[in-house]
C-alpha positions in Angstrom: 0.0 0.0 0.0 1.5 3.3 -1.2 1.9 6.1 1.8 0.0 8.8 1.9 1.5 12.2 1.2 1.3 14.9 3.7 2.7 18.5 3.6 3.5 20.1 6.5 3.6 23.9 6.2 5.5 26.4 8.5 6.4 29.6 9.4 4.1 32.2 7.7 3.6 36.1 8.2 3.1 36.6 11.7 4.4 37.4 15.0 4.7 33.7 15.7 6.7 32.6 12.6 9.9 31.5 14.5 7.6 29.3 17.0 6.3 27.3 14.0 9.0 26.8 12.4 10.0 24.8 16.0 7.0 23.2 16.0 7.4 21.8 12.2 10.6 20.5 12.9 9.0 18.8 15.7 5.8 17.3 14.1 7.9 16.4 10.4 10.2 14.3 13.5 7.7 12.6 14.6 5.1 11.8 11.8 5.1 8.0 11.5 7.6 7.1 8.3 6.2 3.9 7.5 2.6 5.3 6.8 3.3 9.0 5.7 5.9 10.3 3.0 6.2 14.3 3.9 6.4 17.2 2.2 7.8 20.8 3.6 6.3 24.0 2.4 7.7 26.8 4.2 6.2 30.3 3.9 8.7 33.0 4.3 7.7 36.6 6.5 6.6 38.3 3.8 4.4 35.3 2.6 6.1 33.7 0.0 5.5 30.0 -0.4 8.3 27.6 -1.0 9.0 24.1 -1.2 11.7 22.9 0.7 13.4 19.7 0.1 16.4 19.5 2.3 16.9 18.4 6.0 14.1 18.7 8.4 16.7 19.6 11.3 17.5 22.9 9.1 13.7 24.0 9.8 13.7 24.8 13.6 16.8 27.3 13.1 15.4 29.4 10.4 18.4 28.1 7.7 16.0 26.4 5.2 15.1 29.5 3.6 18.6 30.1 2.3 18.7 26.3 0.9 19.1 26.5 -3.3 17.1 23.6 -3.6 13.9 25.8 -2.6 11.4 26.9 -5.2 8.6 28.7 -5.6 5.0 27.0 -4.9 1.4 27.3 -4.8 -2.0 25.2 -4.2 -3.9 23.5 -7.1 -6.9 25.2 -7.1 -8.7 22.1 -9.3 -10.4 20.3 -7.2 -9.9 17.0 -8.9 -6.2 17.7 -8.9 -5.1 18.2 -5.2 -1.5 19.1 -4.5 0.9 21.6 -5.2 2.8 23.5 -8.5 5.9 23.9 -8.4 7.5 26.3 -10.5 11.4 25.2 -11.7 13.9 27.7 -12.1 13.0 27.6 -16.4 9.7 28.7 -15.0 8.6 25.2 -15.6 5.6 23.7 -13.3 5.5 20.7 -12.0 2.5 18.8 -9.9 2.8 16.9 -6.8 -0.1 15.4 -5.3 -1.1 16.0 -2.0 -2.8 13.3 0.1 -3.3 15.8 3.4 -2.1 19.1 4.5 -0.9 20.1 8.1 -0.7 23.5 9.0 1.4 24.0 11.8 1.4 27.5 11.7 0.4 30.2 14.4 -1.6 33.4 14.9 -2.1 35.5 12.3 -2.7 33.8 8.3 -2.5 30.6 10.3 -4.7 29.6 12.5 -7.4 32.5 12.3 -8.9 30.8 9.3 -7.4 32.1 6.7 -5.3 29.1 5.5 -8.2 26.9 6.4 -11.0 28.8 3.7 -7.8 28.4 1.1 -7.8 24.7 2.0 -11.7 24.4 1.6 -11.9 26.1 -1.6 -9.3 23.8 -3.2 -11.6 21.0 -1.5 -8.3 19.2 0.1 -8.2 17.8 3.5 -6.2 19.4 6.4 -5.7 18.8 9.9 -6.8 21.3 12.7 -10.2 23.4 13.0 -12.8 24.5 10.1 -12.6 28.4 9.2 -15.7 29.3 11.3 -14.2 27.8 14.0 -10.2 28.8 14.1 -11.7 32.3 13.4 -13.7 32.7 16.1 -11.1 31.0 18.4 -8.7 33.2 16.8 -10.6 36.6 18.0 -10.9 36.6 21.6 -13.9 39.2 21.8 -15.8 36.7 19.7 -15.0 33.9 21.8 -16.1 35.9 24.9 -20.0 36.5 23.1 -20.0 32.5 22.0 -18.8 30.6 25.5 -20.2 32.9 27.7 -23.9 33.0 26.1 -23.3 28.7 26.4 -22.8 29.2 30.1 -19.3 28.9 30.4 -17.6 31.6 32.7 -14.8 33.7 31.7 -13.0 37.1 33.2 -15.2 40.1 32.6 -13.7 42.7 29.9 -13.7 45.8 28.0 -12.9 45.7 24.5 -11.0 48.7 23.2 -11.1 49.2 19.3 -8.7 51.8 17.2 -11.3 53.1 15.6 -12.8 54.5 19.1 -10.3 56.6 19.3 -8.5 55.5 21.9 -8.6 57.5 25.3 -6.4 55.6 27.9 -8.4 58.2 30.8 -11.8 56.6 29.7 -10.5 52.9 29.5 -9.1 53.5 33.2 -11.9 55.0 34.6 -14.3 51.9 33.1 -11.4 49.4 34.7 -12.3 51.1 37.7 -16.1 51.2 37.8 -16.2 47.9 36.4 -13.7 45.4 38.3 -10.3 47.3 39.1 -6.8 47.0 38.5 -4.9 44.5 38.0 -5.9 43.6 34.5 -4.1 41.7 31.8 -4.6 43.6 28.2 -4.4 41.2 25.2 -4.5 41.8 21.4 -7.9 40.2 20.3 -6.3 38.1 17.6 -2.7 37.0 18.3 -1.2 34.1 19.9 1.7 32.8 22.1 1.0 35.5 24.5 2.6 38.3 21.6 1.4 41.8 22.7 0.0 40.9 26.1 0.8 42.7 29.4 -0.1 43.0 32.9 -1.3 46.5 33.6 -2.0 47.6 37.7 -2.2 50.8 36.9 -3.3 53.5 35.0 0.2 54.4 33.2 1.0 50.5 32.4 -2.5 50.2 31.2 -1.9 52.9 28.6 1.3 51.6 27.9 -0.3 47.8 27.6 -3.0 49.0 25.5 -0.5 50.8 23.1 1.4 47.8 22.7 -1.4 45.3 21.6 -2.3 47.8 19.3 0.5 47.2 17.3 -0.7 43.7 16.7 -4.3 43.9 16.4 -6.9 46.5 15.9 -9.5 44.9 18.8 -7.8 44.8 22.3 -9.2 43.4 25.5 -8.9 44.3 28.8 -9.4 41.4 31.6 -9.8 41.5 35.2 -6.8 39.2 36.2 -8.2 36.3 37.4 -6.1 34.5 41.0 -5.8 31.0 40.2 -3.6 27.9 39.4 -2.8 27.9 35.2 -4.5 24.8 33.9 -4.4 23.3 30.5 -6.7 20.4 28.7 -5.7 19.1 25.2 -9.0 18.2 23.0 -8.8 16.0 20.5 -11.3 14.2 18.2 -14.7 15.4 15.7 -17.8 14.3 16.8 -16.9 12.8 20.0 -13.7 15.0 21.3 -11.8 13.7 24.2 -10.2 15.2 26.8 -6.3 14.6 28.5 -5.6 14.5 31.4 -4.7 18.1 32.7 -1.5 20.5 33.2 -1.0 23.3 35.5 1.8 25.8 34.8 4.1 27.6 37.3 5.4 30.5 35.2 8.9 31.4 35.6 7.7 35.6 35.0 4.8 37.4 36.2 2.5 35.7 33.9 2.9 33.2 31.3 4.4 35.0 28.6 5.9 34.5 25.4 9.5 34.6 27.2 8.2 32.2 30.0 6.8 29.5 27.4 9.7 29.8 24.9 12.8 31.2 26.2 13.0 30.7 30.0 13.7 27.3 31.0 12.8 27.9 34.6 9.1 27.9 34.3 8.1 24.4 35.5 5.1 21.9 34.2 3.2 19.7 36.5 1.1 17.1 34.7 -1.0 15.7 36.2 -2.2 19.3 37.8 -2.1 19.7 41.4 -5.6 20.0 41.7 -8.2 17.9 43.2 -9.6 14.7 41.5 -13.4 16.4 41.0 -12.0 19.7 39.9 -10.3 18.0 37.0 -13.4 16.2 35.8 -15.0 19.4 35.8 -12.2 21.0 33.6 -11.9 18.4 31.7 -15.8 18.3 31.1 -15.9 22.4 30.6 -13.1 22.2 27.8 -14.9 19.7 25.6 -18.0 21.7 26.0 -16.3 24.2 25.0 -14.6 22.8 21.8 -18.2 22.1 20.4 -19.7 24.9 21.3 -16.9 26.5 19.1 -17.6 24.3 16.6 -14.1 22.8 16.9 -12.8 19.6 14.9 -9.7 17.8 15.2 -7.8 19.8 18.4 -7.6 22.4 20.4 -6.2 23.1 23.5 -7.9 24.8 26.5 -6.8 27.2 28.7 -8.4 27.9 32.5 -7.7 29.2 35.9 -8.5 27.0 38.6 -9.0 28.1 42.2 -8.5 25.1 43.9 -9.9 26.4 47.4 -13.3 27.7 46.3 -13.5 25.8 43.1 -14.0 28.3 40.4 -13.2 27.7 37.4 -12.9 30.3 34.7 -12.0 29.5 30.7 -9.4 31.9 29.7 -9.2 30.9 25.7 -8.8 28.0 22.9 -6.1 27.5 20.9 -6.8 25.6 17.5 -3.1 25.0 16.6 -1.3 24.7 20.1 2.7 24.4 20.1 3.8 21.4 18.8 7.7 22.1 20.3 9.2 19.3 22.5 8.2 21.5 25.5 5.1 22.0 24.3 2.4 21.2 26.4 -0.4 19.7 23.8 1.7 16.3 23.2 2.7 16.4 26.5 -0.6 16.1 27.9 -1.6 13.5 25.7 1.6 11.6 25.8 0.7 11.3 29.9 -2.8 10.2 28.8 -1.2 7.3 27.0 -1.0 8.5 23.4 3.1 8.6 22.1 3.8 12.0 20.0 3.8 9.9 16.4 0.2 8.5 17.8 -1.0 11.5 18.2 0.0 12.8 14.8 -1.3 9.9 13.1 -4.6 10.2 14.5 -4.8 13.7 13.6 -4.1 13.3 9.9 -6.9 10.2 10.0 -9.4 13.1 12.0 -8.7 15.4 9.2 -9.4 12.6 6.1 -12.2 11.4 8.1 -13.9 15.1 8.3 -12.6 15.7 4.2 -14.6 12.6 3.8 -17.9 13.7 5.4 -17.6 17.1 4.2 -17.5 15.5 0.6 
């Protein structure tokens, strides 16, 4: 039986491109060999798509853009032909069929559903959430509207848009009539923490609020929530499962992008120190949560957990989570008794099985 063919595609133009590139090398690692034969598409910064044929290890560090074996490529827009063009250096095309595609890419022209509408037009299976649903992940004011009108609780806000010309006196003075300082002040649509602060006063909340605007025209402000950092992996279509759970100890204020990628100090406790009940509870609230979303495939699910009076409060989904060797979406499901290459496989077979419903 031939194997199927699956690109994997990294990088992109956004914030996070360096943090997908890591996680490609990662998954292309660990995707099963003797089912899958992969391809690599990189896309560069300023979103050019190349194909990349040279060693996987060369992805992580950013060199295989500078390879000479790269070339130019773009999706088959036929639907009966599903796969790629490559165009040669003669400015020759050549096809190469495409059993699956795997996104690993993050934030922006990633996982906010761009890529996934390209995919759907072309008719081709990919892993990872539908376009309605990485959208509305993606934009954390529209995840707000959806989970909390299904019940499920989350830190009050106040979104701040560009267009309301933005008057940091006015945003403080709601902060303050509304549920005080300290907040945490997000860009609606970005990812891996990028552009998010912790504001306890007035001057860092202008300051906060400037800097997510440089990364997204909707910002949020949240009432910071006390609580243990808990995380559930999803996975499945119609009948999602949850893992078991994982509670982070930051090694900065707050789980940024530094403290998830860069500083080795911050510390992962899976299973999380929480209480047997709370964690079915979690667990139960983040698949809820993944169909009310109208997830497929994965996510991962984000909460704070107060472990003495047992609130529990969803802070966001995430419909492409890290895929690093640190990362804490194999992780969790590698202690639930699914191995990394596992995991992958069943993925790919989530998003064939979905292609093939879908018709």
């Amino acid at each position: 039986m031939a194997k199927q063919r699956i690109a994997v595609i990294f990088g992109g133009a956004s914030s996070e491109h360096e943090v997908s590139c890591v996680s490609a090398g990662s998954v292309i690692s660990n995707i099963p060999k003797d089912e899958y034969e992969v391809v690599c598409i990189g896309i560069t910064k300023k979103g050019k798509w190349l194909f990349y044929p040279g060693e996987w290890d060369r992805i992580a560090t950013g060199e295989w853009e500078k390879d000479p074996d790269c070339c130019a490529c773009m999706l088959s827009m036929d639907n009966a032909k599903r796969g790629i063009y490559k165009i040669l250096d003669d400015q020759t095309v050549s096809f190469l069929s495409i059993d699956c595609f795997f996104p690993v890419l993050h934030g922006k022209n990633g996982e906010d559903g761009t890529i996934q509408g390209l995919f759907e037009l072309c008719m081709a299976p990919y892993v990872g959430c539908d376009t309605c649903s990485s959208a509305i992940c993606m934009d954390k004011a529209y995840a707000h509207t959806i989970l909390e009108s299904a019940g499920i609780r989350m830190a009050p806000y106040i979104l701040c848009r560009r267009s309301d010309k933005f008057r940091p006196e006015q945003v403080a003075q709601k902060v303050v009539d509304s549920f005080g300082f300290p907040v945490f002040v997000k860009p609606a649509n970005a990812g891996s923490s990028v552009g998010v602060s912790k504001a306890k006063d007035e001057n860092e909340l202008e300051q906060a609020i400037k800097l997510a605007f440089v990364h997204d025209d909707k910002v949020l402000v949240e009432k910071a929530i006390r609580g243990v950092e808990v995380e559930c992996a999803v996975l499945g279509n119609g009948d999602p499962q949850a893992s078991v759970l994982g509670e982070i100890t930051p090694a900065n204020e707050f789980y940024d992008y530094e403290a998830k990628y860069e500083n080795a100090a911050s510390e992962l406790h899976i299973p999380a120190r929480i209480s047997q009940e709370l964690s079915y509870q979690v667990r139960g609230i983040a698949v809820e949560a993944f169909q009310a979303m109208g997830c497929t495939g994965l996510a991962r699910v984000d909460f704070f957990v107060d472990p003495i009076t047992g609130d529990i409060w969803l802070n966001e989904l995430n419909t492409m989570p890290g895929f690093t060797s640190i990362s804490m979406y194999p992780k969790l499901w590698e202690a639930t008794g699914l191995t990394y290459g596992a995991l992958l496989d069943k993925l790919i077979k989530l998003a064939m099985e979905r292609a093939e419903i879908d018709g």
